[in-house]
C-alpha positions as a printed NumPy array, in Angstrom:
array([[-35.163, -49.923, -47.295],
       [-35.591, -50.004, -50.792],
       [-38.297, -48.351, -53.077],
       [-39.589, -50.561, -55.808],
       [-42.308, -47.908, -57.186],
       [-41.338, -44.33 , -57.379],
       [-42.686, -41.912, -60.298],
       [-38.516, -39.947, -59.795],
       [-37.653, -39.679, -63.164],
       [-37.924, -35.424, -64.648],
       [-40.644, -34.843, -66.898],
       [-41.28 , -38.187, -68.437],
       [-45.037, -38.943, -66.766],
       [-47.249, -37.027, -63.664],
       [-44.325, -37.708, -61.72 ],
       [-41.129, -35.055, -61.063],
       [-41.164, -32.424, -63.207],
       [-37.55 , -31.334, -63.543],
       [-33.977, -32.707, -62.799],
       [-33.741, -30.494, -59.598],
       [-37.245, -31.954, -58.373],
       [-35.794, -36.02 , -58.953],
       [-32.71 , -34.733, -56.696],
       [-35.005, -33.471, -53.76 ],
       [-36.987, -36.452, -54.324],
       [-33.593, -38.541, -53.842],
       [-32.476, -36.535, -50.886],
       [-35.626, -36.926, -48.708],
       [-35.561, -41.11 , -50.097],
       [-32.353, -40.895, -48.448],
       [-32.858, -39.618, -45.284],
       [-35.809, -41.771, -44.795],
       [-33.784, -44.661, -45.104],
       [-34.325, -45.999, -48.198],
       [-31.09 , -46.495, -50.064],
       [-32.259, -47.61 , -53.719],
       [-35.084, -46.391, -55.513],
       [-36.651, -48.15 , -58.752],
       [-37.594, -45.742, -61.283],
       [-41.062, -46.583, -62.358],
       [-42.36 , -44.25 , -64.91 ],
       [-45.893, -44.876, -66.474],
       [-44.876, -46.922, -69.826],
       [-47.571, -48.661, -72.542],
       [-50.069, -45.861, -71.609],
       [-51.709, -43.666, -74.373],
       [-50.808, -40.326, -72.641],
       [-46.982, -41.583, -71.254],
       [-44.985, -43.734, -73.504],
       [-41.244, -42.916, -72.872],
       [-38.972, -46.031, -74.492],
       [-36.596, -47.527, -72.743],
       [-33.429, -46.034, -74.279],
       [-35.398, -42.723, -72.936],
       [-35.751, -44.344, -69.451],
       [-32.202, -45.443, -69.165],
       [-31.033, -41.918, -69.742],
       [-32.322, -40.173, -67.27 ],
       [-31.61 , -42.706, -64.558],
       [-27.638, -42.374, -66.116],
       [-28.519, -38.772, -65.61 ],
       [-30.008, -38.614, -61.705],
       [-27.35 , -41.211, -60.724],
       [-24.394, -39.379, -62.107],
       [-25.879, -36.106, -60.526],
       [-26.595, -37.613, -57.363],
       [-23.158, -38.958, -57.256],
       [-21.459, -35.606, -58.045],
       [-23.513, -34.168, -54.67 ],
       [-21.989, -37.251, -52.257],
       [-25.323, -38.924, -52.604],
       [-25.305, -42.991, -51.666],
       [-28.387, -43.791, -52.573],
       [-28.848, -45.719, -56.479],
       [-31.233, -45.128, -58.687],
       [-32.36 , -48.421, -60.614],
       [-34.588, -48.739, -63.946],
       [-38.104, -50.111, -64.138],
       [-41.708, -49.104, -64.999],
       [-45.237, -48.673, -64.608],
       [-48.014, -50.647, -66.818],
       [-50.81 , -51.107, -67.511],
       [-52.26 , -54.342, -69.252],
       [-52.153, -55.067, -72.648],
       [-52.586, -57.661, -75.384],
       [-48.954, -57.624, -76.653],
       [-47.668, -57.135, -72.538],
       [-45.32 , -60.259, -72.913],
       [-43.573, -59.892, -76.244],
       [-42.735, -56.286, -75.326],
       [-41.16 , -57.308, -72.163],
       [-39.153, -59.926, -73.483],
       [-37.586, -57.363, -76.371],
       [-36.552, -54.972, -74.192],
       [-39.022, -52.65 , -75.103],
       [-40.683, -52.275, -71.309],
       [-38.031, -52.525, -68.507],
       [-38.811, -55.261, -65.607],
       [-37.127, -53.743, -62.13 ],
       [-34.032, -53.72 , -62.467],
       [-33.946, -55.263, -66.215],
       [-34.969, -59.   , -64.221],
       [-37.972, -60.357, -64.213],
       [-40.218, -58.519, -62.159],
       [-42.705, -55.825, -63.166],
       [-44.953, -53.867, -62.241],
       [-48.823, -54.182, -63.164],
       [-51.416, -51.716, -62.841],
       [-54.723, -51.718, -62.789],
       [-57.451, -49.327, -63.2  ],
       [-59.253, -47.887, -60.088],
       [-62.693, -48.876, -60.557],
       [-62.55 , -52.743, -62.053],
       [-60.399, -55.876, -62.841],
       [-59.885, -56.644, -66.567],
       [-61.47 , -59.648, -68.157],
       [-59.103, -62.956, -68.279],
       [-56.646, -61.036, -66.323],
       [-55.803, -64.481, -64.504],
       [-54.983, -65.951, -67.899],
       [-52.661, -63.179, -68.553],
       [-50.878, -63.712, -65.324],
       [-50.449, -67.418, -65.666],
       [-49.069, -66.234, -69.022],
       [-46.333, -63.708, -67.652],
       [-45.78 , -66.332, -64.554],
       [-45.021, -68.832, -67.293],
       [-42.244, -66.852, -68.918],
       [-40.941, -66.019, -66.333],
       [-41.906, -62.867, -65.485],
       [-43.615, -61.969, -62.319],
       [-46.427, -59.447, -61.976],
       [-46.336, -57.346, -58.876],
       [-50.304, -55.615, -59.095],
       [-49.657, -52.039, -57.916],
       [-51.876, -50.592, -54.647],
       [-54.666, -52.858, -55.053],
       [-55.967, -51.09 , -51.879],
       [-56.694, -48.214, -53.601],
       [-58.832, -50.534, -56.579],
       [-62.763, -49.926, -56.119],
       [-63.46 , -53.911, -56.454],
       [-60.821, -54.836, -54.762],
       [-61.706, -53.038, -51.299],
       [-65.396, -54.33 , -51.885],
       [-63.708, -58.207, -52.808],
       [-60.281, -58.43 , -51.101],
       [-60.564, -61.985, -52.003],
       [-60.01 , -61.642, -55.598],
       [-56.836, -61.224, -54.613],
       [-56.473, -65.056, -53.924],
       [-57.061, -65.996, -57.2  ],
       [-54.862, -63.991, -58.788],
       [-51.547, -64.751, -55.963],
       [-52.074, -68.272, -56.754],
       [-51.682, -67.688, -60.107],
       [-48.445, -66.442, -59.751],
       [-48.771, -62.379, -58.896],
       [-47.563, -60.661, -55.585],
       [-48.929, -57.082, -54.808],
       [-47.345, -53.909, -53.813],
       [-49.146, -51.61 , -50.972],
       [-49.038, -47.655, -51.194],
       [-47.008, -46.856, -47.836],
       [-50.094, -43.466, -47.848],
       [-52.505, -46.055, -47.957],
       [-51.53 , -47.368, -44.64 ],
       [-51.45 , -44.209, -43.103],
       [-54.725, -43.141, -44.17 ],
       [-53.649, -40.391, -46.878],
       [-55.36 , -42.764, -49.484],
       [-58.747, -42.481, -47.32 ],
       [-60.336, -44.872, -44.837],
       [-61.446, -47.379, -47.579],
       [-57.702, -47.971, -48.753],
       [-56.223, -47.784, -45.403],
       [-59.023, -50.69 , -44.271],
       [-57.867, -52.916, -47.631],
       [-54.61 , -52.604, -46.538],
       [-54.741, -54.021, -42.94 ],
       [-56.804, -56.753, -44.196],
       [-54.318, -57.665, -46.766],
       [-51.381, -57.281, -44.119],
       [-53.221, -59.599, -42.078],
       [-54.202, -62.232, -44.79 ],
       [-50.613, -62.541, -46.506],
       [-52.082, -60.707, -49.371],
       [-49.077, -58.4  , -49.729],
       [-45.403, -58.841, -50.434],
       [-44.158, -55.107, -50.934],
       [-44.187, -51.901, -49.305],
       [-43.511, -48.973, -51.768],
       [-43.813, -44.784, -51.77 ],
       [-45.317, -44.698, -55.393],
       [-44.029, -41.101, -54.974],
       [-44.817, -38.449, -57.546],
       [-43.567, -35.533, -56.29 ],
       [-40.979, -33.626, -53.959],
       [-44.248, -32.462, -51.444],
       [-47.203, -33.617, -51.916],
       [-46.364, -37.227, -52.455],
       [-42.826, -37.509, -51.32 ],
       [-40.551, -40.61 , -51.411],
       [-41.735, -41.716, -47.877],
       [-42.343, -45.416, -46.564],
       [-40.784, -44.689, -42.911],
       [-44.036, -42.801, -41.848],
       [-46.122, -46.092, -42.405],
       [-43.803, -48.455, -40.288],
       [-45.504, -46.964, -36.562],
       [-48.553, -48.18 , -38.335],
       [-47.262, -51.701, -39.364],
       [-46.127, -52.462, -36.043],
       [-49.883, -52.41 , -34.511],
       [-50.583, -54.877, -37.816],
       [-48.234, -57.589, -38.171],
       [-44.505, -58.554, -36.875],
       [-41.158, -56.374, -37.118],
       [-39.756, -59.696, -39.352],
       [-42.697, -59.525, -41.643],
       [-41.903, -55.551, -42.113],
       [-39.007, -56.033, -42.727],
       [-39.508, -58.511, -45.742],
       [-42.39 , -55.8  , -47.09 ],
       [-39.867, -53.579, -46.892],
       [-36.212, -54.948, -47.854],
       [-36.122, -58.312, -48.008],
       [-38.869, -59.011, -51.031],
       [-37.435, -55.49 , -52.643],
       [-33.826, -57.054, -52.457],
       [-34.437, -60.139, -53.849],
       [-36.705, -58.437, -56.495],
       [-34.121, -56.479, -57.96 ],
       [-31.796, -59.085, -58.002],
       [-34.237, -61.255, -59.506],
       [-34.425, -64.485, -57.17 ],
       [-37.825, -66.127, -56.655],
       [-40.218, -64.816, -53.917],
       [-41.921, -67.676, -52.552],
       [-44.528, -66.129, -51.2  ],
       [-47.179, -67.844, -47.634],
       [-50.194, -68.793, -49.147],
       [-52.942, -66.022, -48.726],
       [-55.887, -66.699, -46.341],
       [-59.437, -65.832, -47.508],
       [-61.455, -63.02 , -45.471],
       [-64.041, -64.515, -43.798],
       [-67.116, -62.59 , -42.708],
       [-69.976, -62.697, -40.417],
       [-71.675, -64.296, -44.022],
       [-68.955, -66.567, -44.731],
       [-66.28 , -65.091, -47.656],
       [-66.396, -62.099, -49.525]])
């Protein structure tokens, strides 16, 4: 497996908070199964703006570490943002890291709404080249209420990244319910621990697969899982099924 969203990197944003912490974080990736993790700390946020040379560091750091201890698993660089007016121009200088330094990133959202013209800015990334990957959704008040906004913004060139907690419930019955009706509505192209911590969110997505199997197929896991990841940080093109609406007893949401 590989993790595409994982908060690893020592005190640079509310995720690890030491070297020693990333390392434990590493070692329990590991023996989940996961062999590469993308380090995705928070970036063009008003409380966490680490720069890239910063970023790029500390993953030199963790890897070389992890590599002293017999470790196999890689450490790769990304981030976390959220949306902005100058988004694009900053991407293309360099100055916030797409997974893997190719042309994915990853988008979040607030929790409680959508941002106005936020299809306008994804047609704008998707048009350069760059393609946003909207982080847990699930867990996005409008979007459990409207699922179907989801549509919208897919077509417009975005895939979406599920919280492996959310599936298992640790996100609360609201996310985990989002979830299966994205699963089942090919409303989701990654899987992904969004880890920030050693214990209380680990770097997990092997706990969620049980789950996954009651939902959809073991090939389509395995794409959520590895295949989209892979060609993500290699930077091919996901081509992803077109999403179904939701229907409902009322017609859509």
């Amino acid at each position: 497996m590989i993790d595409i969203h994982c908060h690893i990197l020592p005190s640079i944003d509310d995720g690890s908070k030491s070297l020693e912490e990333s390392i434990e974080m590493a070692r329990i990736a590991e023996r989940d199964g996961i062999r590469k993790i993308v380090a995705t700390p928070h970036q063009l946020e008003g409380l966490y703006q680490p720069t890239s040379e910063t970023i790029l560091l500390k993953i030199a750091l963790i890897n070389k570490t992890l590599q002293d201890l017999g470790s196999r698993i890689e450490i790769l660089p990304g981030s976390d943002v959220h949306i902005a007016a100058d988004l694009v121009p900053k991407i293309e200088s360099g100055e916030i890291l797409c997974i893997n330094r190719k042309n994915y990133i990853l988008l979040e959202f607030p929790n409680q709404f959508v941002p106005d013209r936020i299809l306008k800015l994804l047609e704008n990334l998707f048009l350069k080249n760059i393609i946003p990957i909207i982080t847990h959704p699930e867990r996005n008040f409008l979007f459990q209420r409207h699922p179907n906004l989801l549509c919208d913004m897919i077509k417009a060139g975005a895939l979406t990244q599920i919280t492996a907690m959310s599936i298992t419930g640790e996100f609360g019955k609201e996310a985990k319910k989002c979830a299966k009706k994205m699963l089942t509505h090919g409303m989701t192209h990654f899987i992904a621990s969004d880890s920030h911590s050693s214990n209380h969110r680990p770097p997990v997505i092997s706990t969620c697969i049980k789950h996954l199997k009651k939902i959809i197929s073991d090939e389509e896991i395995e794409e959520l899982v590895s295949g989209n990841p892979e060609m993500a940080i290699t930077g091919r093109r996901i081509y992803p099924r077109e999403p179904e609406k939701i229907r409902t007893f009322f017609g859509f949401f």
